[in-house]
PDB file with SEQRES, HELIX, SHEET and CRYST1 records, atoms N, CA, C and O in Angstrom:
SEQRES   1 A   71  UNK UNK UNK UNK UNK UNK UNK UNK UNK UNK UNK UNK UNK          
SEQRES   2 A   71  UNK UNK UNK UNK UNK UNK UNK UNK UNK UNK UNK UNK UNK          
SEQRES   3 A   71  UNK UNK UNK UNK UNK UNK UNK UNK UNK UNK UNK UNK UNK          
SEQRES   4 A   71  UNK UNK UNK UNK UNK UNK UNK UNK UNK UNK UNK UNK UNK          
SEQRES   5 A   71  UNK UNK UNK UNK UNK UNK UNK UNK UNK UNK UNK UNK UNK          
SEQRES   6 A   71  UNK UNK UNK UNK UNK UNK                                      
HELIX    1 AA1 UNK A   19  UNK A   21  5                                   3    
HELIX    2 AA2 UNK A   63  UNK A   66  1                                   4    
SHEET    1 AA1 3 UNK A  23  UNK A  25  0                                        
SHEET    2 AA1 3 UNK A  13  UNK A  15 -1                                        
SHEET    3 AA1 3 UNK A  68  UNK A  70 -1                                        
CRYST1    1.000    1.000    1.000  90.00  90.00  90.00 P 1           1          
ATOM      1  N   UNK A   1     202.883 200.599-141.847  1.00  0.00           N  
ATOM      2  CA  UNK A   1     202.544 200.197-143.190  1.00  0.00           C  
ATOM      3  C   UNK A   1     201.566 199.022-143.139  1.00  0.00           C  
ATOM      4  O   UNK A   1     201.649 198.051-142.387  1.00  0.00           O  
ATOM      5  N   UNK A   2     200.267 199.356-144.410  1.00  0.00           N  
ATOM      6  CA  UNK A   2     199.370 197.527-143.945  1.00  0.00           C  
ATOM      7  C   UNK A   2     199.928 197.092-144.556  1.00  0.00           C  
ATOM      8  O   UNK A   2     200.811 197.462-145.330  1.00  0.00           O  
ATOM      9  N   UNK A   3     199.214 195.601-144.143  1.00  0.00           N  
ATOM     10  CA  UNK A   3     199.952 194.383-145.527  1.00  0.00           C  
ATOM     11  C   UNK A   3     199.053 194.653-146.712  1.00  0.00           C  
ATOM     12  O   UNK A   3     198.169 195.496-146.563  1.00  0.00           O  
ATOM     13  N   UNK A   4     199.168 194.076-147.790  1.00  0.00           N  
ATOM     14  CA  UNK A   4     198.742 193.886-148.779  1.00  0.00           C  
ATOM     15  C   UNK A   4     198.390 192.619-148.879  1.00  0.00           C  
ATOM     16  O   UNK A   4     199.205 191.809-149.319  1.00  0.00           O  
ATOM     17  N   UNK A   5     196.937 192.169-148.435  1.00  0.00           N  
ATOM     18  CA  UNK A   5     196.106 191.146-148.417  1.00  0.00           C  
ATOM     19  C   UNK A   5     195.537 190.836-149.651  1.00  0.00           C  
ATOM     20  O   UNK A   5     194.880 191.607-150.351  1.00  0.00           O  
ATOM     21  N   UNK A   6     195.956 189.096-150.007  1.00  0.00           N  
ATOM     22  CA  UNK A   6     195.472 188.617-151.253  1.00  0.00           C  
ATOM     23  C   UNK A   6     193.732 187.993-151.315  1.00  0.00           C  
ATOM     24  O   UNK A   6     192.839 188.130-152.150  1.00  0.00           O  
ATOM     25  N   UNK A   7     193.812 187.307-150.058  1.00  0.00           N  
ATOM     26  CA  UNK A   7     192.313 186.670-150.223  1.00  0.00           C  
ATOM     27  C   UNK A   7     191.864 187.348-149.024  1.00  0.00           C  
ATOM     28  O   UNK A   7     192.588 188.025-148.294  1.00  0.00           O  
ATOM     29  N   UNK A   8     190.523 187.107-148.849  1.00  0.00           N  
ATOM     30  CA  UNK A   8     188.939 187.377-147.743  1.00  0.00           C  
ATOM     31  C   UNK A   8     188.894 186.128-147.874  1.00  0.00           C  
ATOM     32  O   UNK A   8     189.418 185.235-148.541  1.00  0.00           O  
ATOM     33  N   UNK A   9     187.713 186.356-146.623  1.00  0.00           N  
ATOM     34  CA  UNK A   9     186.781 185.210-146.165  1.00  0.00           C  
ATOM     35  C   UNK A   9     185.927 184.798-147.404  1.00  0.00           C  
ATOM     36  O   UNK A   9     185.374 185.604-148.152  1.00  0.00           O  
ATOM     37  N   UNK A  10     185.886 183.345-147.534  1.00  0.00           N  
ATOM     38  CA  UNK A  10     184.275 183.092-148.411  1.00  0.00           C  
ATOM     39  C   UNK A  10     184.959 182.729-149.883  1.00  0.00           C  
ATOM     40  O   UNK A  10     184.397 181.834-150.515  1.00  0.00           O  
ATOM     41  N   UNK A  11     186.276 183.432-150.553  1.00  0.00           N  
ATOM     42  CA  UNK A  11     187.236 183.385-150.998  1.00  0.00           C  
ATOM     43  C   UNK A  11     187.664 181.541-151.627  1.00  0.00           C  
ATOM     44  O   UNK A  11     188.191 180.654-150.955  1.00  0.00           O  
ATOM     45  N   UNK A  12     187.299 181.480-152.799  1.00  0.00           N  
ATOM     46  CA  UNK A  12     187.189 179.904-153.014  1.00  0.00           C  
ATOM     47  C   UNK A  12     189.103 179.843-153.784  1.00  0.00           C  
ATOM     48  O   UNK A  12     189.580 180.797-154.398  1.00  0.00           O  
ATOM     49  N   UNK A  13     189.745 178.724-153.564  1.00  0.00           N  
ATOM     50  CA  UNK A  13     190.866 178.894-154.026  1.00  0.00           C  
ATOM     51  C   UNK A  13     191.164 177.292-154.213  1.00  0.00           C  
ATOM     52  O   UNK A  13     190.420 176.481-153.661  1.00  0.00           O  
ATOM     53  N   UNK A  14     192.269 176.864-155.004  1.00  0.00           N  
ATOM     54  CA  UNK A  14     192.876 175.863-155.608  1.00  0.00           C  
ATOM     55  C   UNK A  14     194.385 176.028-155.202  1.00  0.00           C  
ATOM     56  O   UNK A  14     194.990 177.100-155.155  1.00  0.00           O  
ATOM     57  N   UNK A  15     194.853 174.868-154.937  1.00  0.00           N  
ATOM     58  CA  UNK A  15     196.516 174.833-154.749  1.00  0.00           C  
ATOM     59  C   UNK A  15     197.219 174.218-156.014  1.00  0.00           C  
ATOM     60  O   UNK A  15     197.000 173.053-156.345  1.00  0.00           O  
ATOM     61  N   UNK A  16     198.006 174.977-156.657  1.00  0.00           N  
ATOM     62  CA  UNK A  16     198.399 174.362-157.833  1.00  0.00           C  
ATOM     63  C   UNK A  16     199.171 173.303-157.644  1.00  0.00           C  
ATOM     64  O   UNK A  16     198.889 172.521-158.552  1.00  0.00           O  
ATOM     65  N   UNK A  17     200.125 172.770-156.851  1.00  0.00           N  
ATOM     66  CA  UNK A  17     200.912 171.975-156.702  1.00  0.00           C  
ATOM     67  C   UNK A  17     200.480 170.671-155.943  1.00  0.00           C  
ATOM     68  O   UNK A  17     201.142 169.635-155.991  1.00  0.00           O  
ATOM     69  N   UNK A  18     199.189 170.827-155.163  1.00  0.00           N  
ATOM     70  CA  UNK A  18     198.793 170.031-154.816  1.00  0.00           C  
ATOM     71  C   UNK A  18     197.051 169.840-154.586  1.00  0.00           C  
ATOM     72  O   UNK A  18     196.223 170.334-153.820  1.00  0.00           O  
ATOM     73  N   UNK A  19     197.020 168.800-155.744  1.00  0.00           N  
ATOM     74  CA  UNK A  19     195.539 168.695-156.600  1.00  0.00           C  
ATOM     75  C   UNK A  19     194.732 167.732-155.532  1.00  0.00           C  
ATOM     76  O   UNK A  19     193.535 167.866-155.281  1.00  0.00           O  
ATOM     77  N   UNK A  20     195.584 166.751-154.956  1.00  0.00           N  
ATOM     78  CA  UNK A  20     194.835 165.898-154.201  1.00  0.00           C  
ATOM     79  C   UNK A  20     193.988 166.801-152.983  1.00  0.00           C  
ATOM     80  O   UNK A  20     192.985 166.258-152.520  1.00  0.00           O  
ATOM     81  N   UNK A  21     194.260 167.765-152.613  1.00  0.00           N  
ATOM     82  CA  UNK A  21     193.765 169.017-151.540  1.00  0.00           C  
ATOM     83  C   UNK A  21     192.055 169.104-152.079  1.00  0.00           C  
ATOM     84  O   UNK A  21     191.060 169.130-151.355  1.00  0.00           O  
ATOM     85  N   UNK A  22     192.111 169.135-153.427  1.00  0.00           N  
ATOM     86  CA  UNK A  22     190.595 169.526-153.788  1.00  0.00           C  
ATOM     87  C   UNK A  22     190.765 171.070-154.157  1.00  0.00           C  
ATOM     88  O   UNK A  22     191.853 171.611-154.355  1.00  0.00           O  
ATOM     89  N   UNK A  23     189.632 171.637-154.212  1.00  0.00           N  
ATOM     90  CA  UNK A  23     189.341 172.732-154.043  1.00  0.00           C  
ATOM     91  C   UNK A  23     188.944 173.226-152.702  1.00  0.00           C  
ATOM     92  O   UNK A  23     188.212 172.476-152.056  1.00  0.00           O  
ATOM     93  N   UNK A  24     189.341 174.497-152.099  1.00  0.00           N  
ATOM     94  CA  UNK A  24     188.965 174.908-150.961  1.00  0.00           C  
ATOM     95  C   UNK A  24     188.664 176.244-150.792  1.00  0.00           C  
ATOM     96  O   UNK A  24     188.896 177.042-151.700  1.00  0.00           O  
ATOM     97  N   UNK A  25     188.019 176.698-149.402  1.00  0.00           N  
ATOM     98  CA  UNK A  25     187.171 178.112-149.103  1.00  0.00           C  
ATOM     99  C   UNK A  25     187.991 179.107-148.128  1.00  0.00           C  
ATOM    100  O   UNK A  25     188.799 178.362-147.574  1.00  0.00           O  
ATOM    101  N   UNK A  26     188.144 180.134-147.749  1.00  0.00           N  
ATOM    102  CA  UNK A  26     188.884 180.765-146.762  1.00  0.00           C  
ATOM    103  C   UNK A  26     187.936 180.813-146.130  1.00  0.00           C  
ATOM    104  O   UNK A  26     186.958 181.298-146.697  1.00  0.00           O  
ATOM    105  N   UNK A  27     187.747 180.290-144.513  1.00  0.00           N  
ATOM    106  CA  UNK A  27     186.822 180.199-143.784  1.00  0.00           C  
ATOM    107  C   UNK A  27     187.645 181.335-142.605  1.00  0.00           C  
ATOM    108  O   UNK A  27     186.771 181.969-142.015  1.00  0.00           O  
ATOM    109  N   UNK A  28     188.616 181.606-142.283  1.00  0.00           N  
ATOM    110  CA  UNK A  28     189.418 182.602-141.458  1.00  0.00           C  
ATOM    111  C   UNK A  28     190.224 183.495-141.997  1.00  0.00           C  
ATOM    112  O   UNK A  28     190.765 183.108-143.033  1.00  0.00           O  
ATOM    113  N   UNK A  29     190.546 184.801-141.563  1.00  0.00           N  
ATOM    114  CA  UNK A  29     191.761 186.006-141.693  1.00  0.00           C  
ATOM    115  C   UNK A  29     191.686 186.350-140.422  1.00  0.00           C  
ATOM    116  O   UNK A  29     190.887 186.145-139.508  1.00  0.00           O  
ATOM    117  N   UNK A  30     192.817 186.993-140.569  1.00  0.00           N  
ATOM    118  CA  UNK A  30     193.548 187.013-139.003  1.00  0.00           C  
ATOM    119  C   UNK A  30     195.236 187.887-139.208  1.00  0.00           C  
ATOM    120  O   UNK A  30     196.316 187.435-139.589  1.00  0.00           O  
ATOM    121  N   UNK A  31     194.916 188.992-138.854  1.00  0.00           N  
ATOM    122  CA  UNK A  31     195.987 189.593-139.085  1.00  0.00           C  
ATOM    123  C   UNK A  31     196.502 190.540-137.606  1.00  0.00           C  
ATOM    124  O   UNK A  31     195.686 191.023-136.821  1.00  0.00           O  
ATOM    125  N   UNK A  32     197.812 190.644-137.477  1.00  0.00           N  
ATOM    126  CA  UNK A  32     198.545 190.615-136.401  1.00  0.00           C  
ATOM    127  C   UNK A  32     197.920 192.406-136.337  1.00  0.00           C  
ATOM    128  O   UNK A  32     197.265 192.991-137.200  1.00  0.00           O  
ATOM    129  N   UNK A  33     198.500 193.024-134.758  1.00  0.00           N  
ATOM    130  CA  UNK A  33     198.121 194.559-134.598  1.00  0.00           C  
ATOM    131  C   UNK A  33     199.475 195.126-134.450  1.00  0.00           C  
ATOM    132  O   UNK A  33     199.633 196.346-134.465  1.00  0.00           O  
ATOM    133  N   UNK A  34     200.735 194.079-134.269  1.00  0.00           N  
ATOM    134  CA  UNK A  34     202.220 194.579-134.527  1.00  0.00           C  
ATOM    135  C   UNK A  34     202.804 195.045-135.680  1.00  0.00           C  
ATOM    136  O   UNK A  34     202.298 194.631-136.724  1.00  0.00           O  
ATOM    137  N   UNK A  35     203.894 195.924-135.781  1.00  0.00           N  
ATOM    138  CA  UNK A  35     203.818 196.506-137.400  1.00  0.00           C  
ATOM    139  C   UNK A  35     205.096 194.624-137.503  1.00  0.00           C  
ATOM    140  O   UNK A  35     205.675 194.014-136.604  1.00  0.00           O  
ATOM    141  N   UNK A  36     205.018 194.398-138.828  1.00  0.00           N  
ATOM    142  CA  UNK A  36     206.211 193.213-139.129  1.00  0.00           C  
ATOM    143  C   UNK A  36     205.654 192.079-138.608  1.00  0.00           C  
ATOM    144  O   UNK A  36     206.401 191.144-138.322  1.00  0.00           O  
ATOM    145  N   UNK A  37     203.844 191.948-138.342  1.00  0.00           N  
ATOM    146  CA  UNK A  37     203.522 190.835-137.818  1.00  0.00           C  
ATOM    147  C   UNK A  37     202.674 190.154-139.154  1.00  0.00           C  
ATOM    148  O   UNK A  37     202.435 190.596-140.278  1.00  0.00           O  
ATOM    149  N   UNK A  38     202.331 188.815-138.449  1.00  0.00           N  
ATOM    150  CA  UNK A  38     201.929 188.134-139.599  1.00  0.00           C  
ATOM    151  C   UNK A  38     200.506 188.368-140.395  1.00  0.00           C  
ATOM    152  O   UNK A  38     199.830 189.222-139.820  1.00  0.00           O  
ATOM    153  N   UNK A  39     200.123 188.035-141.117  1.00  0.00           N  
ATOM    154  CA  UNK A  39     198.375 188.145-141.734  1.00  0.00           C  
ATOM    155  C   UNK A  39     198.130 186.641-142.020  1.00  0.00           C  
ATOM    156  O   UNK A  39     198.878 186.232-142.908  1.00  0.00           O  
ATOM    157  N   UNK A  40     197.534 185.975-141.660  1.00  0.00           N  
ATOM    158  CA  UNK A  40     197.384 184.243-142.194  1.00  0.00           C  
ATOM    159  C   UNK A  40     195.635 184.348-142.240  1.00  0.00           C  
ATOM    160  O   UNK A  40     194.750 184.909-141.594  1.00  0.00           O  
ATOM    161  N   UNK A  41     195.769 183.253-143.666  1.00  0.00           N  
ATOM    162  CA  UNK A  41     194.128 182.742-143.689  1.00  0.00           C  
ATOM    163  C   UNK A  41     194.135 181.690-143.389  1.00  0.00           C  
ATOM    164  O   UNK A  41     195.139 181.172-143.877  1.00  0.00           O  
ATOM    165  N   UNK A  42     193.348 180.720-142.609  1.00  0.00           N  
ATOM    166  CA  UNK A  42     192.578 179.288-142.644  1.00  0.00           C  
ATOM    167  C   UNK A  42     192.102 178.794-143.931  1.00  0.00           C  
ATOM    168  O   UNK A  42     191.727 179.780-144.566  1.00  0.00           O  
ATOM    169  N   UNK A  43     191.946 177.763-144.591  1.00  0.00           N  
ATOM    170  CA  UNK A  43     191.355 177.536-145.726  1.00  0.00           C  
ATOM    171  C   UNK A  43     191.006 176.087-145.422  1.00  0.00           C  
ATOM    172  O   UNK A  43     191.813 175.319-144.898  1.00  0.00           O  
ATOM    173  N   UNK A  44     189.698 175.726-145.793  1.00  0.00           N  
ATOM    174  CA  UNK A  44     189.300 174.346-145.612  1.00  0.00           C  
ATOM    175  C   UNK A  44     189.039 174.070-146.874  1.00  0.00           C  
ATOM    176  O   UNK A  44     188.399 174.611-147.775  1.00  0.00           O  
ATOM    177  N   UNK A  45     189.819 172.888-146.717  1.00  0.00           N  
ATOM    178  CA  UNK A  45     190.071 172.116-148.503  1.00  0.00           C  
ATOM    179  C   UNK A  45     188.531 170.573-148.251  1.00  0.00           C  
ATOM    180  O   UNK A  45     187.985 169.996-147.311  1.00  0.00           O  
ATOM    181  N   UNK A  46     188.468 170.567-149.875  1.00  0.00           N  
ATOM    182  CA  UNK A  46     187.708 169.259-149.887  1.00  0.00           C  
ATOM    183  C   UNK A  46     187.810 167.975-149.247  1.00  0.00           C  
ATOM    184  O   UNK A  46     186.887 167.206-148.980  1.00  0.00           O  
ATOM    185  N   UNK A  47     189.312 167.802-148.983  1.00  0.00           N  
ATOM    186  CA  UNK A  47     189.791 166.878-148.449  1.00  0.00           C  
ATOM    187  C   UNK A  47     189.268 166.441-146.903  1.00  0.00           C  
ATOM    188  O   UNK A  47     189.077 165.344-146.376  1.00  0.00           O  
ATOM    189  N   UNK A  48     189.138 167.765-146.457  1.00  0.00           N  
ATOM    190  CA  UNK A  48     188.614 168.059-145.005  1.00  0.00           C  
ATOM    191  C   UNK A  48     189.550 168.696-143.771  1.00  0.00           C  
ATOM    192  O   UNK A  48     189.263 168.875-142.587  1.00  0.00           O  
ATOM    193  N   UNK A  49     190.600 168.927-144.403  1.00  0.00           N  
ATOM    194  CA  UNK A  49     191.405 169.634-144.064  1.00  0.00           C  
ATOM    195  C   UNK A  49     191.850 171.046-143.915  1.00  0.00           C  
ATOM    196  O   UNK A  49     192.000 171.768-144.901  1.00  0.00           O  
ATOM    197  N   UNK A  50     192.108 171.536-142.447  1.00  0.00           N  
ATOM    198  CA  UNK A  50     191.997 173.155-143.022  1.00  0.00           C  
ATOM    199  C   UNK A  50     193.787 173.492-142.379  1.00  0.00           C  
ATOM    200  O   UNK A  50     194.491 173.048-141.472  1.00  0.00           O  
ATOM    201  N   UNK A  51     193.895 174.324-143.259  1.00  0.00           N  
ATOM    202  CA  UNK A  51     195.560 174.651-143.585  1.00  0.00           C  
ATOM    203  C   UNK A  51     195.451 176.330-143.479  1.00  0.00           C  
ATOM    204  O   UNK A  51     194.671 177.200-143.868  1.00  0.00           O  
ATOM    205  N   UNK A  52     196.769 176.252-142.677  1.00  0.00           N  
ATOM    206  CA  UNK A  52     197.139 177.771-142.581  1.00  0.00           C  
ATOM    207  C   UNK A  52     198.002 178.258-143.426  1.00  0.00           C  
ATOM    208  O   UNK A  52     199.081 177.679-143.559  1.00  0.00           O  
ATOM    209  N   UNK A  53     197.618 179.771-144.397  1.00  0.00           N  
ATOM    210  CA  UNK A  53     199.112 180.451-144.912  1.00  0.00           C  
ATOM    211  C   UNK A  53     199.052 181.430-144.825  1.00  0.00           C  
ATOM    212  O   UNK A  53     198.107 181.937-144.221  1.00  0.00           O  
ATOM    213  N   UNK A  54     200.174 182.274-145.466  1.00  0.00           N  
ATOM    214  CA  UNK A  54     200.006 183.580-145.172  1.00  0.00           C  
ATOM    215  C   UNK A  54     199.918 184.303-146.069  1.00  0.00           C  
ATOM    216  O   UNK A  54     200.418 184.166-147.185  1.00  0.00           O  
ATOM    217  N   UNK A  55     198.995 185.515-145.506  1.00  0.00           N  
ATOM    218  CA  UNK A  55     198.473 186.489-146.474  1.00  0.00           C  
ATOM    219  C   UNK A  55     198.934 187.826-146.591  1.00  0.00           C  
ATOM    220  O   UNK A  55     198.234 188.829-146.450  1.00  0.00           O  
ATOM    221  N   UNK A  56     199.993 187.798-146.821  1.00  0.00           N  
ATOM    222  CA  UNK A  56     200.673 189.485-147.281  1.00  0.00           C  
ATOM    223  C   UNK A  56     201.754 189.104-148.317  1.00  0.00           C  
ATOM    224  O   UNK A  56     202.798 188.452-148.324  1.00  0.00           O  
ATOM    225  N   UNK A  57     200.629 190.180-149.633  1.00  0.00           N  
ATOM    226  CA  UNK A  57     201.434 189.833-150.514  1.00  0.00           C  
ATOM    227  C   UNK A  57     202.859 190.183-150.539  1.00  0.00           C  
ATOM    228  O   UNK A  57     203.607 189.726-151.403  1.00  0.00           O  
ATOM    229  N   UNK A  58     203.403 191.282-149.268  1.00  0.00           N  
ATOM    230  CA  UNK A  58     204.763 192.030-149.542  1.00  0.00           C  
ATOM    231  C   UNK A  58     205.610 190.794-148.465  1.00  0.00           C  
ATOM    232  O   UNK A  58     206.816 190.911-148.252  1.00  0.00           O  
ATOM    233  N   UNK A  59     205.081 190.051-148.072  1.00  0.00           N  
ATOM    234  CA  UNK A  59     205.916 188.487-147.663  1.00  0.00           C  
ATOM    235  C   UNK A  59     206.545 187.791-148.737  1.00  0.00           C  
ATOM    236  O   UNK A  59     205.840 187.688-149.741  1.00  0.00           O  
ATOM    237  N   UNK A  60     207.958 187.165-148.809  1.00  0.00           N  
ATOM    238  CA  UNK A  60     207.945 186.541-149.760  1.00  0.00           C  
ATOM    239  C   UNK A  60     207.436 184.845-149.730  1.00  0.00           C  
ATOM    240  O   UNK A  60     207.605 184.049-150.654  1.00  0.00           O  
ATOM    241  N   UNK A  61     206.945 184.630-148.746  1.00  0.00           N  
ATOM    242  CA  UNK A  61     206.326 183.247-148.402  1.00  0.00           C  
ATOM    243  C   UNK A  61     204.706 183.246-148.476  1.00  0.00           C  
ATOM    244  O   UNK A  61     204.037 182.219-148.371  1.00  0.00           O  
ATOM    245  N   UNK A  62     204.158 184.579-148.677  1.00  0.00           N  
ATOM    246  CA  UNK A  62     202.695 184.868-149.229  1.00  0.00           C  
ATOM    247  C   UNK A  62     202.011 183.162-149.855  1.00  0.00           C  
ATOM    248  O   UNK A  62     202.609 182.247-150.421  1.00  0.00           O  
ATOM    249  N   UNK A  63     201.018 183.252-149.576  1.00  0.00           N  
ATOM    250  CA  UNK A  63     200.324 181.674-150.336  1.00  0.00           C  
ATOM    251  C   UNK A  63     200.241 181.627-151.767  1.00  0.00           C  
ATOM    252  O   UNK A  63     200.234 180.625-152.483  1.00  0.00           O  
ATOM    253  N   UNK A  64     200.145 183.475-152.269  1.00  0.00           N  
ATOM    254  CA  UNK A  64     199.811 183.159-153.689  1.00  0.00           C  
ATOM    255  C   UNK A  64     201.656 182.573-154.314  1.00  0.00           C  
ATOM    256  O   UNK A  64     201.712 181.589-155.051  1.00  0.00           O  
ATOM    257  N   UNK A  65     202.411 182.995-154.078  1.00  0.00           N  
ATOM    258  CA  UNK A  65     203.816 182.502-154.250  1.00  0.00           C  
ATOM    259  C   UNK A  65     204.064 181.109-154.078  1.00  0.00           C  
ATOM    260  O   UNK A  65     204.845 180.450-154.765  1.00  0.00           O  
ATOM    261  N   UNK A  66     203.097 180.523-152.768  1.00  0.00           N  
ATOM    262  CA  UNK A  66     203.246 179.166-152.717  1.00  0.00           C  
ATOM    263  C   UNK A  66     202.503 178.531-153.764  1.00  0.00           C  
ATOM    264  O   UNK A  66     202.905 177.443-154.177  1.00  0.00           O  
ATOM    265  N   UNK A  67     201.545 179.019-154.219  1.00  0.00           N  
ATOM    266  CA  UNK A  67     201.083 178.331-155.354  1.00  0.00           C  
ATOM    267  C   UNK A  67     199.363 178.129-155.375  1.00  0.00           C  
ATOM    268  O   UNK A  67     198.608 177.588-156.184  1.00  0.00           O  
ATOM    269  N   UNK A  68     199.123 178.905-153.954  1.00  0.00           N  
ATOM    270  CA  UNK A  68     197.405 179.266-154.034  1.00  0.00           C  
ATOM    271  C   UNK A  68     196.662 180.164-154.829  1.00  0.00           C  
ATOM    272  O   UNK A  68     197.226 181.245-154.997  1.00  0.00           O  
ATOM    273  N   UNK A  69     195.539 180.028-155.377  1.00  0.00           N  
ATOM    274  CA  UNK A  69     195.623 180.547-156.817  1.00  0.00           C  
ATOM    275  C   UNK A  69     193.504 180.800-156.430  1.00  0.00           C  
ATOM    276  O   UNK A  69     192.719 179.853-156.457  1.00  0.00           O  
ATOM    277  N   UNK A  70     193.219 181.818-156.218  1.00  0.00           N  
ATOM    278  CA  UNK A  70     192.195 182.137-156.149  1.00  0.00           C  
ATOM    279  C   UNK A  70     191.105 181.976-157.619  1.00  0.00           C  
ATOM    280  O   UNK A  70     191.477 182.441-158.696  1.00  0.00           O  
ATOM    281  N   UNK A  71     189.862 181.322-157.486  1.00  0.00           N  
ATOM    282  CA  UNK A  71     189.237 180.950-158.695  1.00  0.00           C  
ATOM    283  C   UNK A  71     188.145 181.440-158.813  1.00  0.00           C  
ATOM    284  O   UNK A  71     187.470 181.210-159.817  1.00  0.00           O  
TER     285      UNK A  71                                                      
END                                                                             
């Protein structure tokens, strides 16, 4: 079964819960070749910081759940 991937590369996004982050870009995807493995994007925030989450929406720890919110 694939995952069900929320963001791509290039992909500009906002964290709702945490504003001080800025706005940020998905500069990486990266998804596992095991079935039950992970999908994670990179995202580099304004701040200058780049943060990993994960990208399958059928995860219940998915980023858009955490509160990443594509704009």
């Amino acid at each position: 079964m694939k995952p069900r991937l929320y963001l791509r590369v290039g992909d500009r996004v906002r964290h709702m819960r945490f504003y001080a982050w800025g706005d940020g870009v998905v500069v990486e995807e990266s998804h596992s070749t095991l079935v039950g493995g992970f999908c994670l994007v990179r995202v580099l925030f304004d701040d200058g910081i780049e943060r990993s989450f994960i990208n399958d929406l059928d995860n219940e720890c998915c980023c858009y759940y955490a509160g990443l919110r594509a704009t």
